[in-house]
C-alpha positions as protocol buffer text, in pm:
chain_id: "A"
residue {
  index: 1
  type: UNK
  ca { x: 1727 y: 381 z: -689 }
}
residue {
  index: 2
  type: UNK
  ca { x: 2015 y: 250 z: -492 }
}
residue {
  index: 3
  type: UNK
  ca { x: 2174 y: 538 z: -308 }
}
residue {
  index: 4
  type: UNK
  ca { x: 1902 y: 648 z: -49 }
}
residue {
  index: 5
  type: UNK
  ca { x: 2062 y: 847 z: 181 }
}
residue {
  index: 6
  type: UNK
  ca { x: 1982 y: 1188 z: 210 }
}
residue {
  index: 7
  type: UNK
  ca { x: 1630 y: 1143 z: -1 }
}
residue {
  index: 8
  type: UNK
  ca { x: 1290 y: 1260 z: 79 }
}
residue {
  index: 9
  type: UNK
  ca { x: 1038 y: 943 z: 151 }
}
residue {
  index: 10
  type: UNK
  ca { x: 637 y: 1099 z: 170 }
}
residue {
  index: 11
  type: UNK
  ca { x: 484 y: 784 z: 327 }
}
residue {
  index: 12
  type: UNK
  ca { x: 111 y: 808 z: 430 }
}
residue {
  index: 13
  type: UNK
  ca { x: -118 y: 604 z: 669 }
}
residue {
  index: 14
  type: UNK
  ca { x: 275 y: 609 z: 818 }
}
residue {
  index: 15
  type: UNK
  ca { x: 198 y: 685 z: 1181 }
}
residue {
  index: 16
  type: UNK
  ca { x: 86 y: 294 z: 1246 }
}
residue {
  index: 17
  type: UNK
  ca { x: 117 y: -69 z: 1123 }
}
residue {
  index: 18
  type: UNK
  ca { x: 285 y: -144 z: 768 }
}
residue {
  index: 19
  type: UNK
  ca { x: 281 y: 256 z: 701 }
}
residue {
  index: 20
  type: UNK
  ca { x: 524 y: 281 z: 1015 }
}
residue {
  index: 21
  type: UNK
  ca { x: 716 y: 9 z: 969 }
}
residue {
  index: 22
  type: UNK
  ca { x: 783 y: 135 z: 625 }
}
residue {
  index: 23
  type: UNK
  ca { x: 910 y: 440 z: 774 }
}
residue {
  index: 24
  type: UNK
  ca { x: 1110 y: 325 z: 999 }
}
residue {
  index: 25
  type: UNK
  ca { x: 1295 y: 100 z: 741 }
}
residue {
  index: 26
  type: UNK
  ca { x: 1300 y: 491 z: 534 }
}
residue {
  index: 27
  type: UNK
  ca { x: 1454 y: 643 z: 861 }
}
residue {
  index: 28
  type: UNK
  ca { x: 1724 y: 368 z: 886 }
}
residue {
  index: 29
  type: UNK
  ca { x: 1829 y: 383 z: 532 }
}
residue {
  index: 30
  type: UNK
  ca { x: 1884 y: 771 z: 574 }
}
residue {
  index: 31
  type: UNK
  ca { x: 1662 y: 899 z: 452 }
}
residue {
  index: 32
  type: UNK
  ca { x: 1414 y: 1169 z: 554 }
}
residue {
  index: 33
  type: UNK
  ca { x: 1074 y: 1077 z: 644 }
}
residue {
  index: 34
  type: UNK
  ca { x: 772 y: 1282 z: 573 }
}
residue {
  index: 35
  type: UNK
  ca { x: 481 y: 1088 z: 864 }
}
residue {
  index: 36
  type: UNK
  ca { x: 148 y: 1156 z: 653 }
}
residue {
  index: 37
  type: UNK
  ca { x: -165 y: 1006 z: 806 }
}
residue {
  index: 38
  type: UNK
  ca { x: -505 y: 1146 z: 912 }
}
residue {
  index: 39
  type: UNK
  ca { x: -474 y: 1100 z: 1267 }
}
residue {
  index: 40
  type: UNK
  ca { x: -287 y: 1382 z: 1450 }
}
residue {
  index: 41
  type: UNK
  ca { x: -248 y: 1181 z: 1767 }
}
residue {
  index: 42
  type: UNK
  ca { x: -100 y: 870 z: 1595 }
}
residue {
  index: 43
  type: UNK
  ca { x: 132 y: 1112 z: 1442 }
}
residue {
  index: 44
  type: UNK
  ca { x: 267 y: 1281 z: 1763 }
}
residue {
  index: 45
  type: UNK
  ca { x: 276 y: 929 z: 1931 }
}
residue {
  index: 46
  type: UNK
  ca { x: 555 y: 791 z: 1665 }
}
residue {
  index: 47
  type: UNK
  ca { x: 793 y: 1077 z: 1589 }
}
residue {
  index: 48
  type: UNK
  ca { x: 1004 y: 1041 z: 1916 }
}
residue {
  index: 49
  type: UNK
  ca { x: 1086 y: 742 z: 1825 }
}
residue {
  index: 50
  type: UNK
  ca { x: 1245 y: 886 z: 1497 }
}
residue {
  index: 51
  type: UNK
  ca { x: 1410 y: 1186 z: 1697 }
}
residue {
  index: 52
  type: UNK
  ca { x: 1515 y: 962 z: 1946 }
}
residue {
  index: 53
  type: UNK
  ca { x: 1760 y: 811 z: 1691 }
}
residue {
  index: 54
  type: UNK
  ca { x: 1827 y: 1155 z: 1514 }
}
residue {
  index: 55
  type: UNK
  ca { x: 1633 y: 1065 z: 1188 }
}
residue {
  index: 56
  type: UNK
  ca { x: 1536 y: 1350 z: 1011 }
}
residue {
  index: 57
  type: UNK
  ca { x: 1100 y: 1340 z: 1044 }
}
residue {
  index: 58
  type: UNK
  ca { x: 857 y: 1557 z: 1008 }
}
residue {
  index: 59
  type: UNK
  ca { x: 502 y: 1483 z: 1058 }
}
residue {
  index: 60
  type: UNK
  ca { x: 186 y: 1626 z: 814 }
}
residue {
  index: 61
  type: UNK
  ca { x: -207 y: 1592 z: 910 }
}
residue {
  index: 62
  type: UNK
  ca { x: -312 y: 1481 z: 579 }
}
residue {
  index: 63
  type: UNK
  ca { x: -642 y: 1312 z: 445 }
}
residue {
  index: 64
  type: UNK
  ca { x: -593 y: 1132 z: 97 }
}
residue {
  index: 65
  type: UNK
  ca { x: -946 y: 1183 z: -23 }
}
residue {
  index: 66
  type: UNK
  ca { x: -917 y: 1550 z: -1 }
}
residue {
  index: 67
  type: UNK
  ca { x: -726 y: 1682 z: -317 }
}
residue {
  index: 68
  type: UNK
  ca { x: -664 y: 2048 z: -203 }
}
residue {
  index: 69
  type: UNK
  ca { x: -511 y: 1887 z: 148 }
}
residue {
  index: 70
  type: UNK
  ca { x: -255 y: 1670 z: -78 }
}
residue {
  index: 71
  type: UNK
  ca { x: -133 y: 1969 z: -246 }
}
residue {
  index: 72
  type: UNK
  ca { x: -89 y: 2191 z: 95 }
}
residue {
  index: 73
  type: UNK
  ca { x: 79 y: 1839 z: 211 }
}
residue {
  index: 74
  type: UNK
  ca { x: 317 y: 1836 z: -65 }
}
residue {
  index: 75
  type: UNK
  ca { x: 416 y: 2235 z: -28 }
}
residue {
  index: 76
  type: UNK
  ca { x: 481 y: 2159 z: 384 }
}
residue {
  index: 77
  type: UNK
  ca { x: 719 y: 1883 z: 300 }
}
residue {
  index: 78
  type: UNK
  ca { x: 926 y: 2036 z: -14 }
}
residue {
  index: 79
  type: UNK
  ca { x: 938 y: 2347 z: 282 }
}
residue {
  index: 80
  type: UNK
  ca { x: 1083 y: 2114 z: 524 }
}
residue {
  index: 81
  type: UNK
  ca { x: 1303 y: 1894 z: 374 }
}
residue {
  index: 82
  type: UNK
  ca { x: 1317 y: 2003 z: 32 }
}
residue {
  index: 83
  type: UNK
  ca { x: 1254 y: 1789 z: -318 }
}
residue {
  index: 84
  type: UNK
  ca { x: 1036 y: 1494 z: -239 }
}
residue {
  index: 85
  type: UNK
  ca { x: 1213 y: 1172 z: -430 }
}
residue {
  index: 86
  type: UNK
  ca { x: 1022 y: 861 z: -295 }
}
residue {
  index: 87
  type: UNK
  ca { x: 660 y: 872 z: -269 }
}
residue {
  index: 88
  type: UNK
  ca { x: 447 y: 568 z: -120 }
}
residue {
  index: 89
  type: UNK
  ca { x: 112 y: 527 z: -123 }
}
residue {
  index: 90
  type: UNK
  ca { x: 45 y: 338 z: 205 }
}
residue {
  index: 91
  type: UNK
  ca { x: -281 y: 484 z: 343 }
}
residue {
  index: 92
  type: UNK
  ca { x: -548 y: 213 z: 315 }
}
residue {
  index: 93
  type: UNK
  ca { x: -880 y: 80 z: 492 }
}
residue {
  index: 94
  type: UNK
  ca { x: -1083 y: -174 z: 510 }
}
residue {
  index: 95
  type: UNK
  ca { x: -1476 y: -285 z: 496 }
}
residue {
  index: 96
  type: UNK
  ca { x: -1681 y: -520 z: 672 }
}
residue {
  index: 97
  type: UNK
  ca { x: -1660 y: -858 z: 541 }
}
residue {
  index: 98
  type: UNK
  ca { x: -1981 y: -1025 z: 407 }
}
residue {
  index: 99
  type: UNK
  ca { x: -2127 y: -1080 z: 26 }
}
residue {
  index: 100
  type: UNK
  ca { x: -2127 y: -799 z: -237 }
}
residue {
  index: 101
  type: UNK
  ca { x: -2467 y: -765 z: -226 }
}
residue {
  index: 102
  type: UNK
  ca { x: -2484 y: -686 z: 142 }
}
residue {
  index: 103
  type: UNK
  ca { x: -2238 y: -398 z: 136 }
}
residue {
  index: 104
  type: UNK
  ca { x: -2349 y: -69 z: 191 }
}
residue {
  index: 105
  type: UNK
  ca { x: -2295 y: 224 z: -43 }
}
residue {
  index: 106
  type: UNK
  ca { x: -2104 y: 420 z: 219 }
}
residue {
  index: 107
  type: UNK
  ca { x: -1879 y: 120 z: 238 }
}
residue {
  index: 108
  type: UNK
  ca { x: -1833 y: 142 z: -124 }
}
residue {
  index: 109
  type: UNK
  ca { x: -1774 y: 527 z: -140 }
}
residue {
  index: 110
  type: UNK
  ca { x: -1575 y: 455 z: 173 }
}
residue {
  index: 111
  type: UNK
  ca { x: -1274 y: 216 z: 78 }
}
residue {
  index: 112
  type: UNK
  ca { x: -1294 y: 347 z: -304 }
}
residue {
  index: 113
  type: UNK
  ca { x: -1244 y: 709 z: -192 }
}
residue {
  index: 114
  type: UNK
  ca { x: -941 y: 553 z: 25 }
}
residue {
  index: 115
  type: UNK
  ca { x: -811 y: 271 z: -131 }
}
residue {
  index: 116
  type: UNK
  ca { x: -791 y: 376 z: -506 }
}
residue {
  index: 117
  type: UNK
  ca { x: -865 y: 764 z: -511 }
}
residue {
  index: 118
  type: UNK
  ca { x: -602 y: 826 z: -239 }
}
residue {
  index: 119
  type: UNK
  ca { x: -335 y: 633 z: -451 }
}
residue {
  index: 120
  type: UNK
  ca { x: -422 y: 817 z: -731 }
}
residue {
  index: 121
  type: UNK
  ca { x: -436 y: 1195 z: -551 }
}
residue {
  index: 122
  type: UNK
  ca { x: -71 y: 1086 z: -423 }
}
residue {
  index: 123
  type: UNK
  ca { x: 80 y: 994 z: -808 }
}
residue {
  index: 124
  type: UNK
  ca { x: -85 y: 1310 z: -962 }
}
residue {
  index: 125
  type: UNK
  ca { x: 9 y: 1533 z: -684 }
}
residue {
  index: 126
  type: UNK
  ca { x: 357 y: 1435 z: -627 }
}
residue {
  index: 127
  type: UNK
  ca { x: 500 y: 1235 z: -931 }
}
residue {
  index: 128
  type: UNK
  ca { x: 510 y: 1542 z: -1190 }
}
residue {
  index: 129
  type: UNK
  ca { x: 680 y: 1705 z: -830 }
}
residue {
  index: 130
  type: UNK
  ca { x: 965 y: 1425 z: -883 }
}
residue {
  index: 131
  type: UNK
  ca { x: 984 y: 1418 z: -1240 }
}
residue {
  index: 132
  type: UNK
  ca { x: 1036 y: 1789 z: -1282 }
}
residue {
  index: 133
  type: UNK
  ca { x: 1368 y: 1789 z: -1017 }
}
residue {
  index: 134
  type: UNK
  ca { x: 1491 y: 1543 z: -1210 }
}
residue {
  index: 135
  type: UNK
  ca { x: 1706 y: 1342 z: -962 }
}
residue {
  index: 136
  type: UNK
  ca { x: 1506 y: 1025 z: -983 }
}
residue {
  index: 137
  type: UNK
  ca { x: 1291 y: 875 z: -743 }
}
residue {
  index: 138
  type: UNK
  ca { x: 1075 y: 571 z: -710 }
}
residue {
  index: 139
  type: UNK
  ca { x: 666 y: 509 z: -620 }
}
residue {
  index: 140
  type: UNK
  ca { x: 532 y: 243 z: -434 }
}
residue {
  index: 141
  type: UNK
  ca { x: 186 y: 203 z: -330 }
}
residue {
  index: 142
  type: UNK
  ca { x: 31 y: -70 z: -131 }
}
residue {
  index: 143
  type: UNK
  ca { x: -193 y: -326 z: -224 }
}
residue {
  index: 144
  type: UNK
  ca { x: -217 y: -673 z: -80 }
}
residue {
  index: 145
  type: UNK
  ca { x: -180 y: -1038 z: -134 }
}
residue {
  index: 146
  type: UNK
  ca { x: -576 y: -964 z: -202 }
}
residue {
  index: 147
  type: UNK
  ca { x: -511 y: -793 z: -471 }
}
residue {
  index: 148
  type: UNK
  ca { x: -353 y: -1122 z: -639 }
}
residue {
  index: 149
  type: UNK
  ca { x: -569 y: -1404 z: -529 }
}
residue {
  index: 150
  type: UNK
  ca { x: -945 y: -1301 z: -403 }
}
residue {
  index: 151
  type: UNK
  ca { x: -1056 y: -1387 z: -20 }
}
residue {
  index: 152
  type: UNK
  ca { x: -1465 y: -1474 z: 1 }
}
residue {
  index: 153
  type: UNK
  ca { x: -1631 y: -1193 z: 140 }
}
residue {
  index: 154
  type: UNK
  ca { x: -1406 y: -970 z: 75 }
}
residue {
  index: 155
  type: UNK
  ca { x: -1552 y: -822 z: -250 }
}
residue {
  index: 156
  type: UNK
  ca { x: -1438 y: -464 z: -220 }
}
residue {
  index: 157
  type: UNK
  ca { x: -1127 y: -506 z: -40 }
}
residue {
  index: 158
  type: UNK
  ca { x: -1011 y: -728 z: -319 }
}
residue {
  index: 159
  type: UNK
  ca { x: -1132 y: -491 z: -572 }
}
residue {
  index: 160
  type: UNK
  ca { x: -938 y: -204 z: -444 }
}
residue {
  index: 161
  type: UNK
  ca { x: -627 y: -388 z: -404 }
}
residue {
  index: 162
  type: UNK
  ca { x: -630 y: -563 z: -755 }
}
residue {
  index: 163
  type: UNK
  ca { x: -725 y: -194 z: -885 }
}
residue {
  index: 164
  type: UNK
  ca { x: -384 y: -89 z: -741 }
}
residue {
  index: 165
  type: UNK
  ca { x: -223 y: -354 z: -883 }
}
residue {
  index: 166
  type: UNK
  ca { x: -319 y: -244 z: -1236 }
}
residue {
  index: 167
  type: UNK
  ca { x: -246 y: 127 z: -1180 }
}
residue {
  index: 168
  type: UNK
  ca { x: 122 y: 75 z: -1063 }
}
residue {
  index: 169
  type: UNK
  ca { x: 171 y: -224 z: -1381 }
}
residue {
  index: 170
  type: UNK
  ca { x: 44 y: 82 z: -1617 }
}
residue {
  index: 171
  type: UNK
  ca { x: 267 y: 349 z: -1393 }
}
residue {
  index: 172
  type: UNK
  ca { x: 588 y: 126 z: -1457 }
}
residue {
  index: 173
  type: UNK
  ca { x: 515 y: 85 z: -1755 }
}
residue {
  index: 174
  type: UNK
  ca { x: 472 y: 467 z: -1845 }
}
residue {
  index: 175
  type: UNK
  ca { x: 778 y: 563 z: -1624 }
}
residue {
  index: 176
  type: UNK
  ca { x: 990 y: 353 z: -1857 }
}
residue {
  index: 177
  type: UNK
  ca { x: 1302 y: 534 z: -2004 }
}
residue {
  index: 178
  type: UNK
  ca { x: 1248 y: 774 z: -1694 }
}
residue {
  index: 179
  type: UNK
  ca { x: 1467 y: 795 z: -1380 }
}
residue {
  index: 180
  type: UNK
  ca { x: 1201 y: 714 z: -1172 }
}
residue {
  index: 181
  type: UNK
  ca { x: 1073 y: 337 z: -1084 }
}
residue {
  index: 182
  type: UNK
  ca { x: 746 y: 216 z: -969 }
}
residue {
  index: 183
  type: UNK
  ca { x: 649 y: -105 z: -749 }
}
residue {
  index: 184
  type: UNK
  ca { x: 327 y: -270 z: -621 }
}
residue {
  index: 185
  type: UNK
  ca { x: 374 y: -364 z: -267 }
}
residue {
  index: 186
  type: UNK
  ca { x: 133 y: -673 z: -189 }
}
residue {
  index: 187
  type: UNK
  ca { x: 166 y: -821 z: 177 }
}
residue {
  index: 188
  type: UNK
  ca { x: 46 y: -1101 z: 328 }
}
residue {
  index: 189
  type: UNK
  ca { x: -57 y: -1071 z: 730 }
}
residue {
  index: 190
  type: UNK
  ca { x: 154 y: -826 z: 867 }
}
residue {
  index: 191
  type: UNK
  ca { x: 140 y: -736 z: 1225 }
}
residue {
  index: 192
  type: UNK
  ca { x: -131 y: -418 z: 1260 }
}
residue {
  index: 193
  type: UNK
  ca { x: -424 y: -247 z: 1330 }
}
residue {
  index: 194
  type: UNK
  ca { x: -601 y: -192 z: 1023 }
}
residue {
  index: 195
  type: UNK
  ca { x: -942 y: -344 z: 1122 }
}
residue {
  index: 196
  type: UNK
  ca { x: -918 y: -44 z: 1389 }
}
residue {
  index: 197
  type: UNK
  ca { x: -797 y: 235 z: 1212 }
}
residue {
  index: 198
  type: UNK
  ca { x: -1039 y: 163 z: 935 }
}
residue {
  index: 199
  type: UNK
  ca { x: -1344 y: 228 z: 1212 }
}
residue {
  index: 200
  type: UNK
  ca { x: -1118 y: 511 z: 1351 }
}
residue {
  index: 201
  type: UNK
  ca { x: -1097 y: 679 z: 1031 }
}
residue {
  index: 202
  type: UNK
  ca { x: -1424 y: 655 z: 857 }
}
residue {
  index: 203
  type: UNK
  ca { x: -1590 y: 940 z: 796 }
}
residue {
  index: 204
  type: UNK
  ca { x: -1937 y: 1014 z: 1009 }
}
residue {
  index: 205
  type: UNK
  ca { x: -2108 y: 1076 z: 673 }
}
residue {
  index: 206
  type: UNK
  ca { x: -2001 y: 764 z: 504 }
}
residue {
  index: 207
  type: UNK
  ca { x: -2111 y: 549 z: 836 }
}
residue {
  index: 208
  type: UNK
  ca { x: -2398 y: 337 z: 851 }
}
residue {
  index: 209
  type: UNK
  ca { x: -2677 y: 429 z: 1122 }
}
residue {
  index: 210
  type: UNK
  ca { x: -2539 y: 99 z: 1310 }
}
residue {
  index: 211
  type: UNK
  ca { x: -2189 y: 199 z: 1320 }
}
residue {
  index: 212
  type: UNK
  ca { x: -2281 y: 528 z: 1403 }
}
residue {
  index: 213
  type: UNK
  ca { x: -2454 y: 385 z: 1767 }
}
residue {
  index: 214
  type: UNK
  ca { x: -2195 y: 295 z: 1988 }
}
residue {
  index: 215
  type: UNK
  ca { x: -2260 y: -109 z: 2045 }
}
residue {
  index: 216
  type: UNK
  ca { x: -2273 y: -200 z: 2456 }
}
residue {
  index: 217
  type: UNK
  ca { x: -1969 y: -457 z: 2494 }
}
residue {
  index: 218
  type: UNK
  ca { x: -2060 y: -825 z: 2498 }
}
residue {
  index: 219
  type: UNK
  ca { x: -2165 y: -950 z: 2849 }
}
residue {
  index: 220
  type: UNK
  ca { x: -1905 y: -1183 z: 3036 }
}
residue {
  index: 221
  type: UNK
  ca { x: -1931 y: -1561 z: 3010 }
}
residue {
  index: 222
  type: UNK
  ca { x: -2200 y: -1704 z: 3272 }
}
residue {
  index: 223
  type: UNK
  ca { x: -1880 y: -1899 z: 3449 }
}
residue {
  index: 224
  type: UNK
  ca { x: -1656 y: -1614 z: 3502 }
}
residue {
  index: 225
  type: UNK
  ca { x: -1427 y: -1812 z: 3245 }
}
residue {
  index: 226
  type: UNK
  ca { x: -1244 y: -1586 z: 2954 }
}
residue {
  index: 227
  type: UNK
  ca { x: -1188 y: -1811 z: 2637 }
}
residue {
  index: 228
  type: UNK
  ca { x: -814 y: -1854 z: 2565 }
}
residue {
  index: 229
  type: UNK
  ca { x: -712 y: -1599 z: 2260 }
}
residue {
  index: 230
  type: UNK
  ca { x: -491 y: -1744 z: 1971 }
}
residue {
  index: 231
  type: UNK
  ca { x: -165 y: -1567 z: 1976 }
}
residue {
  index: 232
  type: UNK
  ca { x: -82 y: -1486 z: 1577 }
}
residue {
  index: 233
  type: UNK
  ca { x: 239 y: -1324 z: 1675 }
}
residue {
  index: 234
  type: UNK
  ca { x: 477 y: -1609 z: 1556 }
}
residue {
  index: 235
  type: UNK
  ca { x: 244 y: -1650 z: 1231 }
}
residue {
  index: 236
  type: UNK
  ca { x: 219 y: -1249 z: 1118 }
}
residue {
  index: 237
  type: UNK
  ca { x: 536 y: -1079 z: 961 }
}
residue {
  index: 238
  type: UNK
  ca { x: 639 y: -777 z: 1186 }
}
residue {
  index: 239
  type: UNK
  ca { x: 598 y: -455 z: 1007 }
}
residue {
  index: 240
  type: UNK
  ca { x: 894 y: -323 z: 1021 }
}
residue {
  index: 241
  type: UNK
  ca { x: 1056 y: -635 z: 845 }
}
residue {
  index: 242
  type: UNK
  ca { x: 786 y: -565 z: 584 }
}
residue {
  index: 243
  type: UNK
  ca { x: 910 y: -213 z: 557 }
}
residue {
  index: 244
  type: UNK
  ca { x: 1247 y: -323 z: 457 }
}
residue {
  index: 245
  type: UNK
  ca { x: 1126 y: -566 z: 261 }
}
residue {
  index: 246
  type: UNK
  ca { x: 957 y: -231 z: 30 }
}
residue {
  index: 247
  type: UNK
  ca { x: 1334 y: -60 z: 131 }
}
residue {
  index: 248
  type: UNK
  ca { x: 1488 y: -333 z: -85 }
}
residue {
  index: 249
  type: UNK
  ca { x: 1187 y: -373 z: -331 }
}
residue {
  index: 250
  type: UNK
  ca { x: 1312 y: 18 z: -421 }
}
residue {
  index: 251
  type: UNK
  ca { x: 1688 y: -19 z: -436 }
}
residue {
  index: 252
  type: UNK
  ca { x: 1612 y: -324 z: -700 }
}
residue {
  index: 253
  type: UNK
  ca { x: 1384 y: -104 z: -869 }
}
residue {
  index: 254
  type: UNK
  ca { x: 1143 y: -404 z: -855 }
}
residue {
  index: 255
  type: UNK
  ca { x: 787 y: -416 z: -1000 }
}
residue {
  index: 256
  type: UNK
  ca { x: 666 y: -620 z: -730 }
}
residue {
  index: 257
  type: UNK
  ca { x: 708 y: -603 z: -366 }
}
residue {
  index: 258
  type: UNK
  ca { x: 604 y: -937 z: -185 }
}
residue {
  index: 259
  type: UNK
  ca { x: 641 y: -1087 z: 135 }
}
residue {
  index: 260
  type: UNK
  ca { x: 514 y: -1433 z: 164 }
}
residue {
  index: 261
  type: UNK
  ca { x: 586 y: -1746 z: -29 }
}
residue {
  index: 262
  type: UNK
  ca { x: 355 y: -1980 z: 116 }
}
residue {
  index: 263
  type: UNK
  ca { x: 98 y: -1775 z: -113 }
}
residue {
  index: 264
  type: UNK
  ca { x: 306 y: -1868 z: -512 }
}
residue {
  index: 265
  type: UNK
  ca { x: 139 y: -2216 z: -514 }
}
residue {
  index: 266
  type: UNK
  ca { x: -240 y: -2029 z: -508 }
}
residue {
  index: 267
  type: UNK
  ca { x: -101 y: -1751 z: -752 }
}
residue {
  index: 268
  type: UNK
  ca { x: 33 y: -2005 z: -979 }
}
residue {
  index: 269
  type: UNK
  ca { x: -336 y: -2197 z: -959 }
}
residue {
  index: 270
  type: UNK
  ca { x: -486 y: -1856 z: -1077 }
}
residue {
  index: 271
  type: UNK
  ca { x: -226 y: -1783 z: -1345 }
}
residue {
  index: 272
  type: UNK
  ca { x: -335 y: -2124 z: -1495 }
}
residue {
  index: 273
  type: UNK
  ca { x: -678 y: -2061 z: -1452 }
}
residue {
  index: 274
  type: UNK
  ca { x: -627 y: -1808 z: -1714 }
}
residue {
  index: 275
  type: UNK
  ca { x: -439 y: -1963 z: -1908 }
}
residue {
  index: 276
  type: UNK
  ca { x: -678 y: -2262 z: -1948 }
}
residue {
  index: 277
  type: UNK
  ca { x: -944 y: -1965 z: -1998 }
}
residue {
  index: 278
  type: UNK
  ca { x: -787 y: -1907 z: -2375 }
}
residue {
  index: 279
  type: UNK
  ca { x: -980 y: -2078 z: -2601 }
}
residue {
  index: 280
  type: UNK
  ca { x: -813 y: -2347 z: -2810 }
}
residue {
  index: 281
  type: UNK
  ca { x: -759 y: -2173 z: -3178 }
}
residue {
  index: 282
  type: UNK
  ca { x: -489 y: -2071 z: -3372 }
}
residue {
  index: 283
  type: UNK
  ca { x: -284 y: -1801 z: -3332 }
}
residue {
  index: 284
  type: UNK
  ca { x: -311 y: -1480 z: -3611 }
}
residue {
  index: 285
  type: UNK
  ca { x: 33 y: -1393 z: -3632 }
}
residue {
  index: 286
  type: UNK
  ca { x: -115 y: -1047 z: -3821 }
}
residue {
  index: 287
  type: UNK
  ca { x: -318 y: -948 z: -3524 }
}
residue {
  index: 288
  type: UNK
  ca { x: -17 y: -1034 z: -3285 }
}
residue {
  index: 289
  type: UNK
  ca { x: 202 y: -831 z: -3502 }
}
residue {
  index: 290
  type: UNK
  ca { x: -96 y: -545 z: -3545 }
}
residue {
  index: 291
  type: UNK
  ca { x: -161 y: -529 z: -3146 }
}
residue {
  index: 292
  type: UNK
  ca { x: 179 y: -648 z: -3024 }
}
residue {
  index: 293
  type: UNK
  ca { x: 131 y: -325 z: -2731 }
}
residue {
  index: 294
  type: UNK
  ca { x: -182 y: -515 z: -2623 }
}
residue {
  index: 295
  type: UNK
  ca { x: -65 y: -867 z: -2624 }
}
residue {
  index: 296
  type: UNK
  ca { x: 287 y: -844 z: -2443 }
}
residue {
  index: 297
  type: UNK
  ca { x: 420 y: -576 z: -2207 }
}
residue {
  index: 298
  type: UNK
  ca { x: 781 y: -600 z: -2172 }
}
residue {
  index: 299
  type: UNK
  ca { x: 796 y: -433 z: -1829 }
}
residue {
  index: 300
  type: UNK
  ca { x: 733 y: -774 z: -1706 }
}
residue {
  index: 301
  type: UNK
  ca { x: 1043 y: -886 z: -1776 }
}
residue {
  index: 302
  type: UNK
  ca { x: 1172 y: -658 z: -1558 }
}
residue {
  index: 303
  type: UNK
  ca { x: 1121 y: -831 z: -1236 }
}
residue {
  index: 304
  type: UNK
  ca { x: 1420 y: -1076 z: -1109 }
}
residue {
  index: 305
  type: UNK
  ca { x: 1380 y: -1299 z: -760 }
}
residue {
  index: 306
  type: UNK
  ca { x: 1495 y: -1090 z: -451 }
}
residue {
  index: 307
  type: UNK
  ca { x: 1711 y: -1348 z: -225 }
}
residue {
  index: 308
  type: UNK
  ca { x: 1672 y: -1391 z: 146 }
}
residue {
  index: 309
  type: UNK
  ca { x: 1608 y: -1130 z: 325 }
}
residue {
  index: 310
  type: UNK
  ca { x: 1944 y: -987 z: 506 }
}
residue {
  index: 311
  type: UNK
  ca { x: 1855 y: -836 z: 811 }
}
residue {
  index: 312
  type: UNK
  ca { x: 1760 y: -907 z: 1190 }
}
């Protein structure tokens, strides 16, 4: 989907972090931004910036999770701006770290109910929305680096992300012979405020009784000394060069959307991890020839290597 201009982009979790830089990369490209994200205030904060520079914005309260609030999201922004052609599924959270086993159910219900159901709400909401105009249009959703090599501790993070990954493979691979594209987006550290948003965010009935209390803050060091903080600026991709990063990703109609190569040597360890997996028999050329749609998808092929990046 190379000619952007003039489109409809419905980005959520798009009033902060990766979401907003995203749609800022959207608003520069031309196209008209629909702001989705749960928190009104966050909304109002950010759309100056887009009238400021006469982009076309509107901005829509919406909660993923809730399926009836999608649809009434959906309606508001084909009333604004008309057909909606890009849709990405940005809007994501996070759970404390720690072992499986020490996760609560809330956190479970919590990042699922985020994380995977909100992807899914946007594609069935919105996709047969794009298909039916029929002037093409592209889907990206987030995941993560996490999503393609694990972190310890991050169990259901990880899950969610690599669950994401799946869905848009199988999307792609259903839009084929359509006019409309799918991509995976998986970052590496972007500059944000997820850890924050995710506490902001979270439901009172999916909160443990502990988050729930408000925690005192820690008490000053004895000396009247503050410890040094390690500045991660020069190590953490900006978001808004991340959002053009998924601005190219959908002109190139790419499957995936990635960020960082210092993480291809540990993706290339776990491709060969599965590869050593297979066990060591011969091949029956029948059953390849039976099952050929479960042994090889040809939508990988699809993907070529973006080059540098080409902007500031």
């Amino acid at each position: 989907m190379e000619d952007l201009k003039g489109k409809v982009a419905f980005i959520t979790g798009a009033a902060s972090g990766i979401g907003l830089g995203i749609a800022k990369a959207c608003g520069r490209a031309g196209m008209k931004v629909i702001i989705a994200d749960v928190r009104q205030n966050a909304i109002d904060e950010v759309l100056p910036f887009f009238k400021e520079r006469d982009w076309p914005v509107h901005g829509i309260k919406l909660d993923v999770t809730d399926r009836e609030d999608y649809v009434r999201a959906a309606d508001e922004a084909e009333s604004v701006f008309g057909k909606i052609h890009v849709l990405i599924n940005n809007a994501g959270v996070e759970a404390p770290m720690g072992p499986l086993w020490k996760s609560s159910l809330k956190d479970c219900d919590f990042i699922v109910g985020v994380n995977i159901m909100g992807v899914l709400n946007g594609i069935i909401t919105i996709l047969p929305r794009i298909l039916a105009h029929g002037e093409g249009g592209h889907i990206v959703s987030t995941s993560s680096q996490s999503g393609l090599s694990v972190v310890p501790g991050a169990s259901l993070y990880c899950m969610t992300k690599a669950a994401v990954m799946g869905l848009m493979e199988t999307l792609a691979s259903d839009l084929k012979g359509t006019n409309v594209g799918a991509s995976v987006f998986c970052p590496g550290p972007v500059m944000g405020n997820l850890s924050a948003t995710s506490k902001e965010v979270r439901p009172e009935h999916l909160r443990d009784r502990e988050e729930s209390e408000q925690a005192p803050p820690p008490p000053p060091p004895a000396d009247g000394s503050n410890r040094p903080k390690f500045d991660f600026s020069n190590l953490f991709m900006p978001a808004e060069e991340a959002g053009e990063r998924v601005v190219r990703g959908i002109r190139r109609g790419d499957l995936y959307i990635l960020t960082h190569t210092e993480f291809k040597e540990g993706v290339r360890a776990k491709a060969d991890a599965i590869l050593r997996a297979f066990p060591d028999q011969p091949i029956n050329e029948d059953f390849k020839r039976m099952f050929s749609f479960l042994t090889y998808n040809p939508i990988y092929d699809t993907q070529t290597t973006p080059g540098a990046p080409d902007w500031d």
